[in-house]
N, C-alpha and C positions, 0 to 999 in steps of 0.2 A: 504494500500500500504506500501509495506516495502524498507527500502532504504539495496543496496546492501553497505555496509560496508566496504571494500576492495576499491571499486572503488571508494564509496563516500571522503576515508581518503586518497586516491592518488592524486584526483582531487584536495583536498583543501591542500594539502601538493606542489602542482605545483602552485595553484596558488597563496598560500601567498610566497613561495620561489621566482618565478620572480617576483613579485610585488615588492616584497622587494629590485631584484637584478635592477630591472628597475627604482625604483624609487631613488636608488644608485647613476646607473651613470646619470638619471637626477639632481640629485644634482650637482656630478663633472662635468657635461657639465657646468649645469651653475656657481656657483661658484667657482670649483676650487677644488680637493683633500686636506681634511682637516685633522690634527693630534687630534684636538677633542673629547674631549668624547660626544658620543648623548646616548639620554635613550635609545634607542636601544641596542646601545652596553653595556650599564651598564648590560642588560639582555643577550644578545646572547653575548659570549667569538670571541673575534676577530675581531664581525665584526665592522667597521670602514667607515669611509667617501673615501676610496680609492678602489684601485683596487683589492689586497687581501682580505680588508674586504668585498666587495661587494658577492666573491666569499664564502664567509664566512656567508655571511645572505643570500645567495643562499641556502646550508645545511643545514641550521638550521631553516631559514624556511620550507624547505621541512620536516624536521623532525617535527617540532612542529606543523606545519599544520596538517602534516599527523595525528600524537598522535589527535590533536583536533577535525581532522575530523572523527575519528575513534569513540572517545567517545560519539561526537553529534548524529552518525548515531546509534549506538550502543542502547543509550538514548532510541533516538526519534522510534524505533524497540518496545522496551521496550512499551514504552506508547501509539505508536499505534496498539499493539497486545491487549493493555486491555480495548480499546473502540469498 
């Protein structure tokens, strides 16, 4: 079985982006919008414990999801064409 490539790097490109964008404003629901740096944002440029940033680990999750889910399906094509 072969994973479709396209849809498997779309799929994981949505769902680390809302993940990311959800689990966001579950911080600032509960704590509060913070000016902090988190390792998150040491990694993705912008994004932040607030409202811009949230919208900013929404893209960028999408994007790195995407790239990583493209690779993994890409990979896993690879290795199950040779058994």
């Amino acid at each position: 079985m072969k994973l479709d490539v396209r849809a498997f790097a779309i799929t994981c490109g949505i769902l680390l982006g809302l993940g990311l964008f959800m689990v966001t404003w579950w911080i600032i629901i509960l704590d509060g919008p913070s000016d902090r740096t988190t390792f998150i944002g040491q990694i993705y440029r912008g994004y932040g414990l607030h409202a811009a940033g949230s919208v900013m680990g929404l893209i960028w999750g999408l994007v790195d999801g995407a790239i990583g889910g493209a690779i993994f399906a890409w990979l896993y094509n690879i290795l199950a064409s040779r058994s």
